[in-house]
C-alpha positions as CSV (number, residue, x, y, z in Angstrom):
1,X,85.5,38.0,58.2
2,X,83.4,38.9,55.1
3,X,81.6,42.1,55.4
4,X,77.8,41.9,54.9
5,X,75.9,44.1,52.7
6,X,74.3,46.9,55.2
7,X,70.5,47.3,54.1
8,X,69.6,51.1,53.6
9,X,67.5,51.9,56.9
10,X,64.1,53.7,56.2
11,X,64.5,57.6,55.7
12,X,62.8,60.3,58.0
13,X,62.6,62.8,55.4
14,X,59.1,64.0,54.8
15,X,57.8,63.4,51.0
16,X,56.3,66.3,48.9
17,X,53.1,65.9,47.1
18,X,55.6,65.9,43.8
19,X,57.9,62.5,45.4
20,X,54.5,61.1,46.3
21,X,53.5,61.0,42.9
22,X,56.5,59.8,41.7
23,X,56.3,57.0,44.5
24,X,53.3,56.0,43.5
25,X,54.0,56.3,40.0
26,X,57.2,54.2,39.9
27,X,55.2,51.3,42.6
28,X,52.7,51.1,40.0
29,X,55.0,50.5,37.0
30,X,57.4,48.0,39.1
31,X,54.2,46.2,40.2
32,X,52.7,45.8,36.3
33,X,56.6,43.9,35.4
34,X,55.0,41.4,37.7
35,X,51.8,41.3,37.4
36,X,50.5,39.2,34.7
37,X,49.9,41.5,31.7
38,X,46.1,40.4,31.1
39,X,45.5,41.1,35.0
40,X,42.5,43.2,35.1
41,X,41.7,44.7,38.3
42,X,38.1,45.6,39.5
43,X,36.7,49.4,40.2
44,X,36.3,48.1,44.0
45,X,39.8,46.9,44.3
46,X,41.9,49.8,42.8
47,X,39.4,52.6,45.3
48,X,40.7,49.7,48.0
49,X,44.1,49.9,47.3
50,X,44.0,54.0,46.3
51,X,42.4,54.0,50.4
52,X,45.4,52.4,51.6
53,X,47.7,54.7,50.0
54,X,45.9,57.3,51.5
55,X,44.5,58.8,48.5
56,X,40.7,60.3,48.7
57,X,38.4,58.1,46.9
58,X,36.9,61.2,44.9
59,X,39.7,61.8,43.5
60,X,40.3,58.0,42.3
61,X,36.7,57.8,41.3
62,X,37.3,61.0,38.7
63,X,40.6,59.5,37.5
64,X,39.2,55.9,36.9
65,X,36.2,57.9,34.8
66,X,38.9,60.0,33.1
67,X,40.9,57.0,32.3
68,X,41.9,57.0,28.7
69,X,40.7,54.2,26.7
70,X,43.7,52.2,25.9
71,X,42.1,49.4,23.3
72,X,40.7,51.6,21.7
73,X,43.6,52.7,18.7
74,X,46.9,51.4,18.7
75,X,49.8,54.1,18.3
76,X,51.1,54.0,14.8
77,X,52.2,56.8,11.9
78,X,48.3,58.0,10.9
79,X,48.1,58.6,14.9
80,X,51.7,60.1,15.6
81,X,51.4,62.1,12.7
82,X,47.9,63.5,12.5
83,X,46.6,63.2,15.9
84,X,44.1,60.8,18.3
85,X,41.0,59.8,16.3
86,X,38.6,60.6,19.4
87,X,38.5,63.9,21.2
88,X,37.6,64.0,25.0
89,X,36.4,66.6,27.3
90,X,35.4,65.5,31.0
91,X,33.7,67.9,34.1
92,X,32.4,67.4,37.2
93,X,28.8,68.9,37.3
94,X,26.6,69.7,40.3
95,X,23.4,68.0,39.5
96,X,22.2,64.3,39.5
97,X,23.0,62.1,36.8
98,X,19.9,61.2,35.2
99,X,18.6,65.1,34.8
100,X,22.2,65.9,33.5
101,X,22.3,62.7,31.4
102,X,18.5,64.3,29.9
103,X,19.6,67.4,29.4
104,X,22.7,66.3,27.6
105,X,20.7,63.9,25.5
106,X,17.9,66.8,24.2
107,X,20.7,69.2,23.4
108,X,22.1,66.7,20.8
109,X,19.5,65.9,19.6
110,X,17.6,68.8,18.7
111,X,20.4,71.3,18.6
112,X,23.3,69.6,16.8
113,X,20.4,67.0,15.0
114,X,22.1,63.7,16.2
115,X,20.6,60.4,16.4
116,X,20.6,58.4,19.2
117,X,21.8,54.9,18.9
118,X,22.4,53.3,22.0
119,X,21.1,54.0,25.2
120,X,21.9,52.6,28.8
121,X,21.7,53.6,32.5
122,X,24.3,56.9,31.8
123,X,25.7,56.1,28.5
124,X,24.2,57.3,25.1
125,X,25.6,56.4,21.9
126,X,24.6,59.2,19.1
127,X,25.8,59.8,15.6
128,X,24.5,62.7,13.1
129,X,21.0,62.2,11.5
130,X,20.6,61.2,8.0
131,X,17.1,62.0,7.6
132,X,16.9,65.0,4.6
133,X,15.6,67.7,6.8
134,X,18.0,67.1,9.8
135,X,20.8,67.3,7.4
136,X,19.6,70.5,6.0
137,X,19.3,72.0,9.0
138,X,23.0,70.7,10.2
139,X,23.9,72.7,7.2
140,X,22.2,75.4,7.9
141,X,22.6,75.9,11.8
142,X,26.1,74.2,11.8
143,X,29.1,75.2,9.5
144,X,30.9,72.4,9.1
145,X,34.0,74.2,9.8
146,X,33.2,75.7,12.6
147,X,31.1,73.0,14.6
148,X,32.5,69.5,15.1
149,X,30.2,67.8,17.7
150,X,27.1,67.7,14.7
151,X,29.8,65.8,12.4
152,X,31.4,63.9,14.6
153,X,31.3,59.9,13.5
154,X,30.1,59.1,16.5
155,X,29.5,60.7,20.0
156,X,29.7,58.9,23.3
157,X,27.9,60.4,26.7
158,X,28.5,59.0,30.0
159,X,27.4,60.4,33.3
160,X,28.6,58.5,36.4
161,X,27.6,59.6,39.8
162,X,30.1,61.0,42.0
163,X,29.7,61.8,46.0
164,X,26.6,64.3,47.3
165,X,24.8,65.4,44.0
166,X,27.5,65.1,41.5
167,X,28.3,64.2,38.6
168,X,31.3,63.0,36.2
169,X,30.8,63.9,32.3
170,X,32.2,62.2,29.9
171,X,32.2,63.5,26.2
172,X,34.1,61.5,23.4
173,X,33.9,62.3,19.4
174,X,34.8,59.9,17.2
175,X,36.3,61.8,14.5
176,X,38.0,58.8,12.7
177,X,36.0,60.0,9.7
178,X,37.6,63.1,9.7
179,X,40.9,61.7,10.0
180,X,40.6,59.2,6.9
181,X,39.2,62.1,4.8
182,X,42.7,64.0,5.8
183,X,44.7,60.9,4.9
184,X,43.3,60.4,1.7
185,X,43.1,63.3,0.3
186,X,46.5,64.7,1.3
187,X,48.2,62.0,-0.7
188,X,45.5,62.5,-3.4
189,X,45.9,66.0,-3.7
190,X,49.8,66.1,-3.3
191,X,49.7,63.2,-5.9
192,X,47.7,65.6,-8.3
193,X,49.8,68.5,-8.4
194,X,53.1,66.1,-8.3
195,X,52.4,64.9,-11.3
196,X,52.7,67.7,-14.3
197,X,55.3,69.0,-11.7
198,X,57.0,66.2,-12.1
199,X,56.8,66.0,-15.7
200,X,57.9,69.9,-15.5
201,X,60.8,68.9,-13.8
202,X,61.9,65.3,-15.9
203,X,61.9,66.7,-19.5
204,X,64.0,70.3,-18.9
205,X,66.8,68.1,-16.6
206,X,66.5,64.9,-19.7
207,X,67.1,67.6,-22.0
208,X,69.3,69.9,-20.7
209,X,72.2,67.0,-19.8
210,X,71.1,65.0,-23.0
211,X,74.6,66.5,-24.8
212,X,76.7,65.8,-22.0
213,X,75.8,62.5,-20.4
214,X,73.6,60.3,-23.4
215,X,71.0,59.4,-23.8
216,X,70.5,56.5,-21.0
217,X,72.3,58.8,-17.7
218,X,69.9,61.7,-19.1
219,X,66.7,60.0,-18.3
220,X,67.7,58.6,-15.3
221,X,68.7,62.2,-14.2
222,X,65.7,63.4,-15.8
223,X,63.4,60.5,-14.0
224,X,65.6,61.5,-10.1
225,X,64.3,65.2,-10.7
226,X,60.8,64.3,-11.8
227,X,60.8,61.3,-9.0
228,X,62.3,64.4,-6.1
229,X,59.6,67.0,-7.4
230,X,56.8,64.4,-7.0
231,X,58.0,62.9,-3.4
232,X,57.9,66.6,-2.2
233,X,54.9,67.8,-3.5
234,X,52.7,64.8,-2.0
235,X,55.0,65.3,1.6
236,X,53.3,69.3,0.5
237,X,50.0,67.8,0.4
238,X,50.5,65.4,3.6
239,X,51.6,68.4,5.9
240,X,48.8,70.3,4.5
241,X,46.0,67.8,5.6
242,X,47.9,67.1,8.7
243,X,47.8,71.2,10.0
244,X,43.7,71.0,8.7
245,X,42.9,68.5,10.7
246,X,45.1,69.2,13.6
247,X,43.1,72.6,13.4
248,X,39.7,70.2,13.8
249,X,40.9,68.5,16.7
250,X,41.6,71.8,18.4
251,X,38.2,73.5,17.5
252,X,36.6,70.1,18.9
253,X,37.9,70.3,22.2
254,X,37.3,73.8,22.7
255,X,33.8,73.0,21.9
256,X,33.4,70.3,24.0
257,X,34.8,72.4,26.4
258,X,32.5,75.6,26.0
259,X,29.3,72.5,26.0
260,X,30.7,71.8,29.6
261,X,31.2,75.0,31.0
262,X,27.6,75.7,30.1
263,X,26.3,72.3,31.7
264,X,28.9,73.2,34.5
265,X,26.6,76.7,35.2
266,X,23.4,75.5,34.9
267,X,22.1,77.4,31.9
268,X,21.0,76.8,28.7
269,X,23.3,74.6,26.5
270,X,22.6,76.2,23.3
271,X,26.1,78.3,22.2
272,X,25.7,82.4,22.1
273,X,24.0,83.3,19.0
274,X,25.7,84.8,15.9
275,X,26.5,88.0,15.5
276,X,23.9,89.3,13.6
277,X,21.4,87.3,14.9
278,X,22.1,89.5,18.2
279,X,22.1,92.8,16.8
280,X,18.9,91.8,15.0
281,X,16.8,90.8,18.4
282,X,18.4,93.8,20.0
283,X,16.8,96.0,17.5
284,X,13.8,94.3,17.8
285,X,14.0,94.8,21.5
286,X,14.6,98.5,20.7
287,X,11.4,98.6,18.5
288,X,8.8,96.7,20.7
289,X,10.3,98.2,24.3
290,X,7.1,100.9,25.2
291,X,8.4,104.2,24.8
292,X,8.9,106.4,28.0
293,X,6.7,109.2,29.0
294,X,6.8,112.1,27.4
């Protein structure tokens, strides 16, 4: 008699929180092979299905507002190479949406002099000012090496609500600006000091193995040197542009960051002052503060 196959019987080992995410993880991906890949599924129906799974709808709600915008840039080279073009920082603040959503929107404006372009119910579109005095004043107040947010192509806001009194924040720059500038001008620039390097390199080699080879195999040694030295020095440049810009990124999120932990706390969303602007109102302080009885 043929043996039948004997069907694994269901297991009464208890699952960690790690073997429940990769559960979950692995359902999900098995499920998207058969689901039809333009299947969009509502906000209402993933929190239904996340409720099923037993999974706390807060938690879903804050990972469907953190979830990373997918149409948004294809991966290719320029991206694998020099990094996202948009930078994102996200917080869950203690207030309601539309005071957070105000307070969020006067702060750009007045301190890093952005414009506002768009404006819905929780989302505010905003890109730097291009009136003459605002971009003075960028210059002035923000060094553009130092603050990213007041150059930042564009800058996207949005403030969902979230159970009680919160609220999910939602900060994206758009630095594809930044990332074109890097592009171009570390091919430019390595193109720029290839050349008379490659020259440097083409002539001494053509001239040096003129006797021995001829004329013909001296200049195609000559042109492999000149054609090396070149390829390297605009690979020079690229790498340069590439650690520059990577260094952006990375000072844009830890300002996003610093903007949220000061939303987060309830105070005033204006960065600590400058060094010497601190020592200067302390002396002041000094000066003005009534002197003590003698």
């Amino acid at each position: 008699m043929e043996e039948r196959p004997t069907v694994p019987s269901p297991t009464n080992v208890g699952i960690s929180r790690r073997g429940l995410e990769l559960v979950i993880r692995r359902a999900a991906e098995l499920a998207a092979q058969e689901a039809d890949a333009d299947e969009r599924l509502s906000e209402a129906e993933v929190l239904r299905i996340a409720e099923e799974l037993g999974l706390p709808g807060h938690h879903v709600r804050r990972a469907l507002y953190e979830l990373p915008d997918t149409d948004r840039e294809e991966e290719g080279p320029v991206t694998r190479w020099y990094g996202e073009r948009a930078v994102t920082g996200t917080r869950v603040v203690q207030a309601p949406p539309e005071q957070v959503a105000a307070r969020l929107e006067d702060y750009l404006v007045t301190r890093e002099f952005l414009q506002v372009l768009r404006k819905q119910p929780g989302r505010i579109a905003l890109h730097p000012a291009d009136d003459a005095i605002s971009s003075v004043a960028r210059a002035v107040r923000r060094p553009q090496r130092q603050w990213q947010i007041a150059r930042a192509r564009r800058v996207l806001v949005d403030v969902r609500p979230m159970p009680g009194r919160g609220s999910h924040v939602r900060l994206d720059l758009d630095v594809t600006n930044h990332r074109r500038t890097a592009v171009i001008g570390g091919i430019v620039g390595g193109a720029l000091v290839g050349l008379p390097l490659a020259a440097g390199a083409f002539f001494p080699v053509g001239n040096m193995l003129l006797p021995v080879l001829g004329d013909a195999a001296a200049y195609g040694a000559g042109l492999v040197a000149g054609a090396g030295t070149f390829a390297a020095s605009v690979a020079g440049g690229v790498s340069i542009a590439r650690n520059r810009f990577r260094a952006r990124l990375d000072n844009a999120r830890l300002e996003i960051a610093a903007l949220l932990d000061r939303l987060e706390s309830g105070g005033r969303l204006d960065p600590p002052a400058a060094p010497w602007l601190r020592s200067l109102r302390s002396r002041i302080g000094e000066r003005l503060r009534p002197a003590g009885p003698s």
